[in-house]
N, C-alpha and C positions, 0 to 999 in steps of 0.2 A: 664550403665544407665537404661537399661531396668527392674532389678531388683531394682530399687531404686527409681521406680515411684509410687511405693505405689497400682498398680493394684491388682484385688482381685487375678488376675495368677499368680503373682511376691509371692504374701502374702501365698499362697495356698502350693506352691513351697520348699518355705523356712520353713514353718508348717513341709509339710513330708520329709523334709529332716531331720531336729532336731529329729521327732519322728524315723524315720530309724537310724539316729546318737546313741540315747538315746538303740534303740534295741540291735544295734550294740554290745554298751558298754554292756551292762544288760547280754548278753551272751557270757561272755569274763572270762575263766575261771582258770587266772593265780593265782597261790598261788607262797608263799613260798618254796625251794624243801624241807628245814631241819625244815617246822614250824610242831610244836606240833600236830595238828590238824591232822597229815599225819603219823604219829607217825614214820617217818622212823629212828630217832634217837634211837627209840628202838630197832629197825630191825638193823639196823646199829650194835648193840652191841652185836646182834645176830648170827654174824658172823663167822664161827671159817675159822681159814687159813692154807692149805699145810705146811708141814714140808717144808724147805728150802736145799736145798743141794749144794749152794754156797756163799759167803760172799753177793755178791751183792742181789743175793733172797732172803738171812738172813736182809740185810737191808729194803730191798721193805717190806718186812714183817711186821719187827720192826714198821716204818712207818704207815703200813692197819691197824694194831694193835693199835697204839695209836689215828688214824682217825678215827675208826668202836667205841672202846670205849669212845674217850672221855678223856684216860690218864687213864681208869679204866682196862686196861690190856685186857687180852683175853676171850672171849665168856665163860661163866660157862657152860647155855646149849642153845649149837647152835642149830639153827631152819636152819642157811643157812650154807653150806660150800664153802668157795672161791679156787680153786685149780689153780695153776697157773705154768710157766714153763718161767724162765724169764733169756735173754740172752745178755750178754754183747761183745760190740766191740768198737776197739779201733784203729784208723784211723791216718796218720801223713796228714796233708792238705798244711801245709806251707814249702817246700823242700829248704834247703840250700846244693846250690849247691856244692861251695866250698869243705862241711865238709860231704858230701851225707849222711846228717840227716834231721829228722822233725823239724823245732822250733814250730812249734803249731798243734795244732790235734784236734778231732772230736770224745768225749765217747758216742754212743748212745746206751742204757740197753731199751732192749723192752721185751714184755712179752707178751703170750698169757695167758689167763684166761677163767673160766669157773664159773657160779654162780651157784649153786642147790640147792633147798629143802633138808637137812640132811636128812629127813625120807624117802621118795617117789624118790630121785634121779631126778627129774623133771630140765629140766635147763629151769634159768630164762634168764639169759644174760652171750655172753660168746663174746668175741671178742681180741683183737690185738693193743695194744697200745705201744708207744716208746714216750723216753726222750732224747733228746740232751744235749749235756754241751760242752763246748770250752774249752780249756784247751792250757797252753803252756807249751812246754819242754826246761825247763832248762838243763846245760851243768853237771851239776853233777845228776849221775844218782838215789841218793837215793831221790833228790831233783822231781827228773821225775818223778819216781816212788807214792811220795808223792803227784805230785798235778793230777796223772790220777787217783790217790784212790780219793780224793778230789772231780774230777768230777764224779764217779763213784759213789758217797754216794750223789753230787748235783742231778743227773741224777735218781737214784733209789728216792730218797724226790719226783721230779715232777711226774714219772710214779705212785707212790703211790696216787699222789693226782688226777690224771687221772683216776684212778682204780676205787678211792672213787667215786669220780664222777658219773659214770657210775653203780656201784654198786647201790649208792644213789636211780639216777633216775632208775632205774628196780625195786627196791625196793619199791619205792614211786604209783610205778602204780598198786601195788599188792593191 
């Protein structure tokens, strides 16, 4: 009630508030992370990535590669180099007692990375990211075998897009 008696306090009160509010907003400096304007989609294709020396890094790769281009393949000339060292494990969670086997497990593929400058070696962002997948094991084994590759190519697809991510935003602040 007291603000809504129309006093010149009440009126004065509600003035600097709006103009605090309007400041507020006016210095509020969110963009887009992939808009034009930031041009990190360039940067982005600027990318070239570590040789791979396992299936699963061969996929995380495949992945950076089609994320960083755009579907345009790999970096002509890299300005940034992505190096990376990426590890796969493979857990049973669910124990049957009975048959002392897993029926369901846990793929987590995680990776450390490193961003740099190609010319100067400088790193920009380097950090430790992992991907989970749930997976269940069937009783014939070519059938197991099939669905931990499965999670193993689900699990490299999310840390790729975690990678981007991160890559993106270091990218974008340059």
């Amino acid at each position: 009630m007291l603000l809504s008696d129309g006093t010149g306090l009440s009126r004065l009160a509600k003035v600097l508030a709006g103009v605090a509010l309007a400041g507020v907003l006016a210095g509020c400096q969110v963009r887009p992370l992939y808009s034009t304007a930031a041009g990190t989609e360039g940067k982005l294709a600027s990318v070239s990535i570590s040789e791979a020396t396992s299936r699963v890094e061969q996929q995380v790769r495949n992945d950076l590669i089609f994320f960083f281009g755009g579907g345009a393949g790999e970096a002509q000339n890299p300005v940034y180099h992505l190096e990376m060292d990426v590890n796969v494990r493979t857990v049973g969670v669910l124990n049957d007692a009975a048959r002392d086997t897993a029926r369901a497990g846990r793929v987590t593929v995680s990776a450390d990375y490193n961003l740099t400058k190609a010319d100067t070696g400088e790193t920009l962002a380097s950090g430790k990211r992992s991907a989970v997948a749930m997976v269940d094991f069937p009783t014939q084994e070519f059938a197991k075998l099939r669905a931990i590759r499965d999670a193993e190519n689900r699990s490299a697809r999310e840390l790729a897009e975690l990678i981007r991510a991160d890559v993106a935003s270091a990218l974008a602040r340059r």
